[in-house]
C-alpha positions as CSV (number, residue, x, y, z in Angstrom):
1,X,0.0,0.0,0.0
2,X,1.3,3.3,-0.6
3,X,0.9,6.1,1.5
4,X,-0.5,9.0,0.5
5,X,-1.3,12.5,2.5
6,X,-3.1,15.4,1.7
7,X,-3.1,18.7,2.8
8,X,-6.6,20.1,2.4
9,X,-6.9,24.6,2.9
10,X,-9.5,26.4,2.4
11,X,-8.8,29.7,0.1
12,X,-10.9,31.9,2.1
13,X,-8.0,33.6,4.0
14,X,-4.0,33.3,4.5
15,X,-2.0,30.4,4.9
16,X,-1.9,30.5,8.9
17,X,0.7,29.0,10.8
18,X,-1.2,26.2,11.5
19,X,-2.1,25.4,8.5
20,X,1.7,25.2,7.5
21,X,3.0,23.5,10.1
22,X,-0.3,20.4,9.0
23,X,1.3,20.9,5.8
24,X,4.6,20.0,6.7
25,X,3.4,16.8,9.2
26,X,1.5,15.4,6.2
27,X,4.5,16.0,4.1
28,X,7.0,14.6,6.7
29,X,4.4,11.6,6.6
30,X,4.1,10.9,3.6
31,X,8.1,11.4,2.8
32,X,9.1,9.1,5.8
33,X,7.2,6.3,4.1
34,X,8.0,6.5,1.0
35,X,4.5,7.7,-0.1
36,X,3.0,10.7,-2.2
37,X,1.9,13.9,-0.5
38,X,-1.1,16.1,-2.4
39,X,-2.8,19.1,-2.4
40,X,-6.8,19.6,-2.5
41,X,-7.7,23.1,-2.3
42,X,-11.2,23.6,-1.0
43,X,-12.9,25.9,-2.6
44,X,-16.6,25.3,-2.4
45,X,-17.4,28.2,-0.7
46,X,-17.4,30.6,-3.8
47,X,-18.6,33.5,-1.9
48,X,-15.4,33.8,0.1
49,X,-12.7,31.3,-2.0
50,X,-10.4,33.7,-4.4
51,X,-7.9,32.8,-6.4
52,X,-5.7,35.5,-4.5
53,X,-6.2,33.5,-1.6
54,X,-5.6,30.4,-3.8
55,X,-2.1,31.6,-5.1
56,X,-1.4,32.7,-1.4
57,X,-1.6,29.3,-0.9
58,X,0.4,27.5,-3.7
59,X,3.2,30.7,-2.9
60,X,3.7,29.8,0.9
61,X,4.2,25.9,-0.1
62,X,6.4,26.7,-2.2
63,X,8.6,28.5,-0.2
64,X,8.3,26.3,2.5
65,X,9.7,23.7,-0.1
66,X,6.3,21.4,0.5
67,X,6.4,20.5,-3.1
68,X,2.8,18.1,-4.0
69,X,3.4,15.4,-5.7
70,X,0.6,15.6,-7.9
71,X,-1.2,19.1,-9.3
72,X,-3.4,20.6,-7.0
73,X,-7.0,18.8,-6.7
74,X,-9.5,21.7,-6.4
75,X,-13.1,20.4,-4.8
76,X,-15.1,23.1,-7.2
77,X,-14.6,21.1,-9.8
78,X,-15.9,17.9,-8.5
79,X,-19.7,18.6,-7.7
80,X,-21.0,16.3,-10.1
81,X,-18.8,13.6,-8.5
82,X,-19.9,14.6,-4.7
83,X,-23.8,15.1,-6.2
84,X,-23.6,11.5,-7.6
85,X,-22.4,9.7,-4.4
86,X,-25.2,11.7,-2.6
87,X,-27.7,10.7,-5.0
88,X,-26.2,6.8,-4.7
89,X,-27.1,7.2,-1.1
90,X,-30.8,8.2,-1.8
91,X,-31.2,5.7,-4.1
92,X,-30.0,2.8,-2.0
93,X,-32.0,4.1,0.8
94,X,-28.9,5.2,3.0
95,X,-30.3,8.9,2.7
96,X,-33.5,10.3,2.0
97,X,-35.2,13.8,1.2
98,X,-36.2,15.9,3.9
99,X,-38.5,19.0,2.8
100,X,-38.0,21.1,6.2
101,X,-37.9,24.5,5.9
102,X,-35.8,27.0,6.7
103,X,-38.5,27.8,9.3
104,X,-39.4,24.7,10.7
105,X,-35.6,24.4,11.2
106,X,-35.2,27.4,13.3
107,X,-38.5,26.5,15.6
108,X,-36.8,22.9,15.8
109,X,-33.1,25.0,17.1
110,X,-35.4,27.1,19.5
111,X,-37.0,24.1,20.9
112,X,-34.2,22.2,21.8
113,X,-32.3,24.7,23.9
114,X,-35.1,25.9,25.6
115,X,-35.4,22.1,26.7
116,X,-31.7,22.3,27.3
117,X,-31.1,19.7,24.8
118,X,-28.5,19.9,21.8
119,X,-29.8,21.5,19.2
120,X,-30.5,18.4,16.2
121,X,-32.5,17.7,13.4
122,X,-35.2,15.4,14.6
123,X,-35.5,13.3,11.6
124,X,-39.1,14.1,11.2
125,X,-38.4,13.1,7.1
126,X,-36.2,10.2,7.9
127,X,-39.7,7.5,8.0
128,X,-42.2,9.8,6.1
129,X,-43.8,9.4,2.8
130,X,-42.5,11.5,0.6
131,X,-45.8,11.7,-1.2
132,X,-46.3,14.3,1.8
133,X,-44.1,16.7,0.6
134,X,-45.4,20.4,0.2
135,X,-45.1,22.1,-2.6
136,X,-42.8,24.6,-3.7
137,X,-40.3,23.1,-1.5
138,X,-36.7,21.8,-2.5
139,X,-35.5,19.1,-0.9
140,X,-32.1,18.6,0.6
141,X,-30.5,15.0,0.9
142,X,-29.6,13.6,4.6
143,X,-27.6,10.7,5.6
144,X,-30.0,8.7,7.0
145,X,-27.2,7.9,10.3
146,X,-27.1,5.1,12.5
147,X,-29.4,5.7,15.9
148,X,-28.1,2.9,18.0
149,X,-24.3,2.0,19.2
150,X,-21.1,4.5,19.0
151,X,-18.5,5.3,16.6
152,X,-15.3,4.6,18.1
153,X,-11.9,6.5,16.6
154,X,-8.7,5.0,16.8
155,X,-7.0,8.4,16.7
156,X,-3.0,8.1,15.4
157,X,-2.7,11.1,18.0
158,X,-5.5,11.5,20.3
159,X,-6.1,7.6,21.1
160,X,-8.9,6.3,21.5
161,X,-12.0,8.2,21.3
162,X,-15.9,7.5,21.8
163,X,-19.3,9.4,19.9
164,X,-23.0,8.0,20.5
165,X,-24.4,7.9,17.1
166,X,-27.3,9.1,19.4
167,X,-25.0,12.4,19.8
168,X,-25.5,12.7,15.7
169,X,-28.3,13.6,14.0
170,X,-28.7,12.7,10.1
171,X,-26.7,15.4,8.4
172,X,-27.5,17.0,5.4
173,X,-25.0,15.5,2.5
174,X,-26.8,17.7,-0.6
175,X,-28.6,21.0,0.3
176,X,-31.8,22.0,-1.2
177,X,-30.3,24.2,-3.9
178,X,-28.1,20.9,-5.2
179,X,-24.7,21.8,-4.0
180,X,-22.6,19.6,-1.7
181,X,-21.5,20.4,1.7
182,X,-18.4,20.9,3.4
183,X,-18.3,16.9,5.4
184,X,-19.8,15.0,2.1
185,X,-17.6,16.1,0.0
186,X,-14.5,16.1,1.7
187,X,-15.2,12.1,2.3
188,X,-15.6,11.6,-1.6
189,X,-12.5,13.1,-2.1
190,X,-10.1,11.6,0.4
191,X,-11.9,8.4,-0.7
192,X,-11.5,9.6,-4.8
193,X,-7.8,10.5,-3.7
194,X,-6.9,7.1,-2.3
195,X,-5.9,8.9,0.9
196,X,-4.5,6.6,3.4
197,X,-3.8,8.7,6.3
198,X,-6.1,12.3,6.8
199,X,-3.5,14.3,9.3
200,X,-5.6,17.7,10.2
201,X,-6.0,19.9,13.5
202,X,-8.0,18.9,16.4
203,X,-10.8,21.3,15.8
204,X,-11.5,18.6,12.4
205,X,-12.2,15.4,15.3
206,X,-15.7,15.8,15.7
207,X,-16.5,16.4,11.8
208,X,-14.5,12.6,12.0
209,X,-17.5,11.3,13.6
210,X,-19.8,12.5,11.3
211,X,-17.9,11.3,8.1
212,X,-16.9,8.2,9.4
213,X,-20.9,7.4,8.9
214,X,-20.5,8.4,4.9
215,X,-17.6,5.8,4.6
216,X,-19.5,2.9,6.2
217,X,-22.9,3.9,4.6
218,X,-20.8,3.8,1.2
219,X,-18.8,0.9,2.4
220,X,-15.7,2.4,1.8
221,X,-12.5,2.0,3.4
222,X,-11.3,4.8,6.0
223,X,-8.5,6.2,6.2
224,X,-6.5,6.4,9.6
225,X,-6.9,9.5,11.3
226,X,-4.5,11.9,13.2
227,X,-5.7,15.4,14.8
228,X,-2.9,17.3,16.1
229,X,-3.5,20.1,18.7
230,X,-3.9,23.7,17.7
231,X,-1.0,26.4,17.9
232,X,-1.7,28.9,20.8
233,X,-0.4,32.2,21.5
234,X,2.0,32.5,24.5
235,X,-0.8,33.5,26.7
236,X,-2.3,30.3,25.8
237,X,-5.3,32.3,24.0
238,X,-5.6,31.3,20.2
239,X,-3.0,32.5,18.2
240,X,-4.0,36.0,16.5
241,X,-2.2,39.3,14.8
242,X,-2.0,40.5,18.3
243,X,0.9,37.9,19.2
244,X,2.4,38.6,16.1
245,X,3.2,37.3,12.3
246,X,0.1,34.4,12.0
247,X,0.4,34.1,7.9
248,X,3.6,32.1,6.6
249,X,4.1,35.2,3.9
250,X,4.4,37.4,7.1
251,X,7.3,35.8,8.4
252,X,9.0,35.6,5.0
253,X,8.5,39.2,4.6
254,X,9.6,39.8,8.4
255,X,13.3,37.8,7.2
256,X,12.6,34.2,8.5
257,X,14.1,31.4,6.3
258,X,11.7,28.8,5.7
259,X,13.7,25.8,6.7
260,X,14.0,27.3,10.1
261,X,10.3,28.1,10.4
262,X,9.6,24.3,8.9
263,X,12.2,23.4,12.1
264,X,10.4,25.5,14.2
265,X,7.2,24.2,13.4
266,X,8.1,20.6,13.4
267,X,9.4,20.9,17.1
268,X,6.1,23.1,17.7
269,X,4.0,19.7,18.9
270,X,6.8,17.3,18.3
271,X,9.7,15.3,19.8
272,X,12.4,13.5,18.9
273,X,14.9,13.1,22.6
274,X,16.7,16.3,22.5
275,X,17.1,17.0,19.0
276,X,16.4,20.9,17.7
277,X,18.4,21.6,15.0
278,X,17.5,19.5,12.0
279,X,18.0,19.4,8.6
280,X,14.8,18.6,5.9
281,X,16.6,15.1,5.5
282,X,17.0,14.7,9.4
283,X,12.9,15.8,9.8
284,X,12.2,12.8,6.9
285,X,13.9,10.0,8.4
286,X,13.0,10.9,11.8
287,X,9.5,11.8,11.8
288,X,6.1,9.7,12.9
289,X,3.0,10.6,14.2
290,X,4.2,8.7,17.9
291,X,6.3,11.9,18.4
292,X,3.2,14.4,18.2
293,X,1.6,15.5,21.3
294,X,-1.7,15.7,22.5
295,X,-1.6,19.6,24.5
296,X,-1.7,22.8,22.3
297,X,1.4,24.3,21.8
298,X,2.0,27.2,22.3
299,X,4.1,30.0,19.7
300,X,7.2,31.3,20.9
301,X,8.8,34.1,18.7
302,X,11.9,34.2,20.2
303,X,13.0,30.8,20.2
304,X,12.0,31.0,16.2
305,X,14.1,34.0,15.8
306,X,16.8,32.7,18.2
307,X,16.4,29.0,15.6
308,X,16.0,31.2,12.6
309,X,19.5,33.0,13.6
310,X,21.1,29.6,13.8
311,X,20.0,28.6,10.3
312,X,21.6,32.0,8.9
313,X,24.9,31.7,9.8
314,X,24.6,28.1,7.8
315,X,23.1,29.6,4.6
316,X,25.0,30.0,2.0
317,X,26.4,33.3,1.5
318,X,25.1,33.4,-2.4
319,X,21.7,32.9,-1.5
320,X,21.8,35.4,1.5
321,X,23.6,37.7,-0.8
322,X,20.9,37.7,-3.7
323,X,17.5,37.9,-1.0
324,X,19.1,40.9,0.5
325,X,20.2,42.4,-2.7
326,X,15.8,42.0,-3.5
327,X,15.2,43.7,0.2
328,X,17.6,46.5,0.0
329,X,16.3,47.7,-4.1
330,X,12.8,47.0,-2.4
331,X,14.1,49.5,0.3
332,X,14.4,51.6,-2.6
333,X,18.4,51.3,-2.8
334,X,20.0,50.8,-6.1
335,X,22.6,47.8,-5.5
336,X,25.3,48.0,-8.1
337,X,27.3,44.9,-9.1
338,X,30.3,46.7,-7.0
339,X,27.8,46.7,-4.1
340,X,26.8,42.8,-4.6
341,X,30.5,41.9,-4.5
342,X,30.9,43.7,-1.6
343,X,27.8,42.4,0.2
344,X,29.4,38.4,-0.8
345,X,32.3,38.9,0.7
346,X,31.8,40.6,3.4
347,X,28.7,37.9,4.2
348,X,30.4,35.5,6.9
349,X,30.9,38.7,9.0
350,X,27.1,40.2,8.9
351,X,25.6,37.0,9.0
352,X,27.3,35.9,12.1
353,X,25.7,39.2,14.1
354,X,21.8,38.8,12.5
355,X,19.3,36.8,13.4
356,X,16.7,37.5,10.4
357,X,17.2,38.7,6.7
358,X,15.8,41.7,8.1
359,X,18.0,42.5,10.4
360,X,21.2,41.4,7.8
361,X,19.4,43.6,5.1
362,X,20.0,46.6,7.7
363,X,23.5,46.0,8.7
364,X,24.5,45.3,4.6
365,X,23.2,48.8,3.7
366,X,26.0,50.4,4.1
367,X,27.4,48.3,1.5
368,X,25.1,49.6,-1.4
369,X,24.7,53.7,-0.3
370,X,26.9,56.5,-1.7
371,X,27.9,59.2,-0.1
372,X,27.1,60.8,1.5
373,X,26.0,58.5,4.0
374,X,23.3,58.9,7.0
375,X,24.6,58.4,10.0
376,X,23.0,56.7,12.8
377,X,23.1,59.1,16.0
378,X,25.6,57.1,17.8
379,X,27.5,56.9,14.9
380,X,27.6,61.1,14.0
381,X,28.7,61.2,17.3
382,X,32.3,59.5,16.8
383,X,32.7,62.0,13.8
384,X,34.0,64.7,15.8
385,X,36.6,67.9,15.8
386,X,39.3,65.7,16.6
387,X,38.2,62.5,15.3
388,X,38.0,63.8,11.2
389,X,41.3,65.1,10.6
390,X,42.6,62.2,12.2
391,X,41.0,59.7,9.5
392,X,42.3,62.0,6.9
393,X,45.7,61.8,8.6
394,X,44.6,58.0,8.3
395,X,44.0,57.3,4.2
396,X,47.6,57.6,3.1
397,X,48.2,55.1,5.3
398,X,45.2,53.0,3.9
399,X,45.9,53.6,0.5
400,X,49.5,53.1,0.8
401,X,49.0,49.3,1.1
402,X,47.6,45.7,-0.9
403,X,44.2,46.5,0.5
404,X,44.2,42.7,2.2
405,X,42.6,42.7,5.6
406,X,46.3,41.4,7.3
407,X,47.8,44.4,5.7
408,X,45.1,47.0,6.5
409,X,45.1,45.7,10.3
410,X,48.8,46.2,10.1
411,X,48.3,49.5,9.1
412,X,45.6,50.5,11.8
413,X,47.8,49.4,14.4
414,X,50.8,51.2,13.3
415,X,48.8,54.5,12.7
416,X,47.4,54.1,16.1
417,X,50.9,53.4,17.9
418,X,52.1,56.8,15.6
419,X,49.2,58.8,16.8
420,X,49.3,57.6,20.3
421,X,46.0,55.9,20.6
422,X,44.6,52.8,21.5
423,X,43.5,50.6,18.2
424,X,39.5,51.1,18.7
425,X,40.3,55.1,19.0
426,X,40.8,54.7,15.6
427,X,38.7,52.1,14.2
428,X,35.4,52.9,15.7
429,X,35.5,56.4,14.0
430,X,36.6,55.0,11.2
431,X,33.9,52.3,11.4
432,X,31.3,55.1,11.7
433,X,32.8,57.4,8.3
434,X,32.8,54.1,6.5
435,X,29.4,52.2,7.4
436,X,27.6,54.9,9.0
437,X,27.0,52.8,11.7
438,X,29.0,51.9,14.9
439,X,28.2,48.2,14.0
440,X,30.0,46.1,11.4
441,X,32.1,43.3,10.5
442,X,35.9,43.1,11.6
443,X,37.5,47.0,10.3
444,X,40.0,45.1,8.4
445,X,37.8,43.2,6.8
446,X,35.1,45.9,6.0
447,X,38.3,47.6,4.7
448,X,38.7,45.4,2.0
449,X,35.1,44.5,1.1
450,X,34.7,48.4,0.1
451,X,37.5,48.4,-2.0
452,X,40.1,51.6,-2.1
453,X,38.5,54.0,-4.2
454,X,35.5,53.1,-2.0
455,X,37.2,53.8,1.4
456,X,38.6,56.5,-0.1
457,X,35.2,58.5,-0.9
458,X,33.9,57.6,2.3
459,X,36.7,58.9,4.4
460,X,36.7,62.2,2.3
461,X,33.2,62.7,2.3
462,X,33.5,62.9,6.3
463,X,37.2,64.5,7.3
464,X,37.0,66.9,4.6
């Protein structure tokens, strides 16, 4: 048998954390076992699906690296298929037509809680001739559901769990104006699919009672089940804008990499002894459904940035170089090819001190202004009476060398013995003419990335 996951979104919104990190399980699944992991966007609600929302979607997987095996399955285009499973149902008198209306449904809600009972359809169709029908009225479908015994779930996550089909009333499988709902037609599919294994969040388990009735009424085989627990807020309130980034393009646009939010997420709800830092390979071989929890975790944004930090200073410098070349021209900076070169090789030095693209965007900036530069306030500071003849007492020096960072340091120190001054009387200054900043990569080494004629500017542009 081969295993095969799906992940199942609605595009009616973002692609929230939590739906990414269900992504990534049922990928992580699937990928452990050898199996094929799909994609099934649901878009039956066409008042509130776009395709916006839809490319949203398909963008954040993507970046993520949660490639589908297959092309995307979109439910729209498979009412006839869910319409003629229904209509099987009727047929083989596992469902019938119940000619309520809206009306009588209400006065049936109203009843119920003001007897304090749950709110259910009383199957006052289920027996009844339909000969009795009124006119005028359309019909929806119901599964006509079991009223003795229990469904019992052998949850891959949650155990073992009980429902009274008494609990159940008979759900409607077609509404009255033809169209499908949400619980039939997501069992036609995963069935349609050949889904094996149906990996969602724990606010899905009591739709799993309901569907479980469709597959034995059709006398399908069911999939196994797994619902994870939600992802909180660190309040343990449900996760919202007020805690912070909630859609996956958020934190991309906020500097995260996605292997270290996929990391993140994967130890969000699951364990594996001590391990923390793990590669996509690592995550593949390692990963099953025993290592998920049952509590709600809860979102930590500084352990992601602290992870996210960690998985910088491992990237390779190309890649960093060319996603904060985009953010810097985005920032409205013109990044020359000079600028690039400079930003490559001075990126083991910025990378080491950032903890987001973000924050290595605003340290490489220097790289790609001209002068002259702004200055932070700390920085201006530096740049005083006595500090700005001494850097152009300084450039001869500079200049005088093989612009290598073991010379330049040679020449730093030297210049500092000659002036009487301690080495970081000289270099913090000069950090601040040159970067603009009082923050950078070694002087010798920022030295070198900027290039002579660069240095040269920079130092003139301040000492006059």
């Amino acid at each position: 048998m081969t295993i095969r996951t799906r992940f199942a979104p609605s595009p009616t919104g973002l692609l929230h954390i939590g739906g990414a990190r269900t992504a990534l399980f049922n990928y992580l699944f699937a990928r452990h076992h050898g199996g094929e992991f799909l994609l099934r966007i649901e878009d039956t609600d066409k008042a509130r699906s776009t395709q916006q929302a839809v490319q949203v979607i398909l963008d954040g997987l993507d970046w993520l690296g949660l490639t589908p095996d297959q092309p995307p399955v979109y439910q729209s285009q498979r009412e006839a298929r869910h319409v003629e499973v229904a209509l099987q149902l009727l047929a083989e008198g596992k469902a019938y037509k119940c000619y309520c209306t809206p009306e009588e449904l209400t006065a049936m809600r109203e009843q119920a809680i003001a007897e304090k009972r749950a709110p259910r359809y009383d199957g006052r169709w289920r027996d009844r001739d339909p000969a009795e029908a009124p006119e005028g009225v359309k019909p929806a479908i119901r599964l006509k559901a079991p009223r003795g015994g229990e469904v019992v779930l052998q949850d891959l996550v949650q155990g073992e769990v009980r429902v009274k089909n008494a609990e159940m009333d008979d759900m409607i499988i077609l509404r009255s104006d033809g169209t499908p709902t949400y619980l039939h037609a997501v069992v036609v599919d995963d069935h349609d699919m050949d889904i094996t294994h149906v990996i969602r969040g724990d606010d899905h388990l009591t739709n799993t009672f309901r569907q479980i009735q469709i597959y034995d009424a059709m006398g399908w085989k069911k999939p196994e089940f797994a619902h994870i627990p939600l992802i909180h807020g660190a309040d343990g309130a449900k996760l919202s804008k007020r805690h912070g980034a909630v859609s996956i393009l958020e934190f991309r646009e906020q500097g995260f990499l996605p292997e270290a939010l996929c990391n993140y997420l994967l130890r969000l709800g699951w364990g594996h002894g001590d391990a923390e830092f793990l590669t996509r390979e690592e995550q593949i071989k390692l990963f099953t459904l025993d290592g998920v929890g049952r509590a709600a975790s809860r979102m930590d944004y500084a352990k992601l940035t602290h992870l996210n930090g960690m998985w910088l200073r491992q990237a390779d410098d190309k890649r960093l170089m060319e996603d904060v070349m985009q953010r810097l021209v985005t920032a409205g900076l013109t990044v020359s090819t000079a600028a690039m070169e400079r930003l490559l090789r001075l990126m083991p030095g910025l990378k080491e001190r950032a903890k987001t693209l973000d924050e290595l965007t605003t340290s490489s900036a220097f790289l790609a202004r001209e002068v002259p530069l702004p200055f932070e306030p700390k920085a201006a500071a530096l740049l005083t009476e006595d500090t700005k003849p001494m850097l152009g007492r300084l450039l001869p020096a500079l200049e005088a060398t093989d612009f290598t960072a073991p010379a330049l340091d040679a020449a730093l120190r030297a210049f500092a013995e000659a002036e009487g001054r301690k080495l970081g009387q000289v270099a913090q200054p000069l950090r601040a003419a040159l970067t603009g900043s009082t923050m950078s990569p070694g002087i010798d080494a920022t030295l070198e990335a900027l290039g002579k004629a660069e240095v040269a500017a920079r130092i003139k542009a301040v000492a006059g």
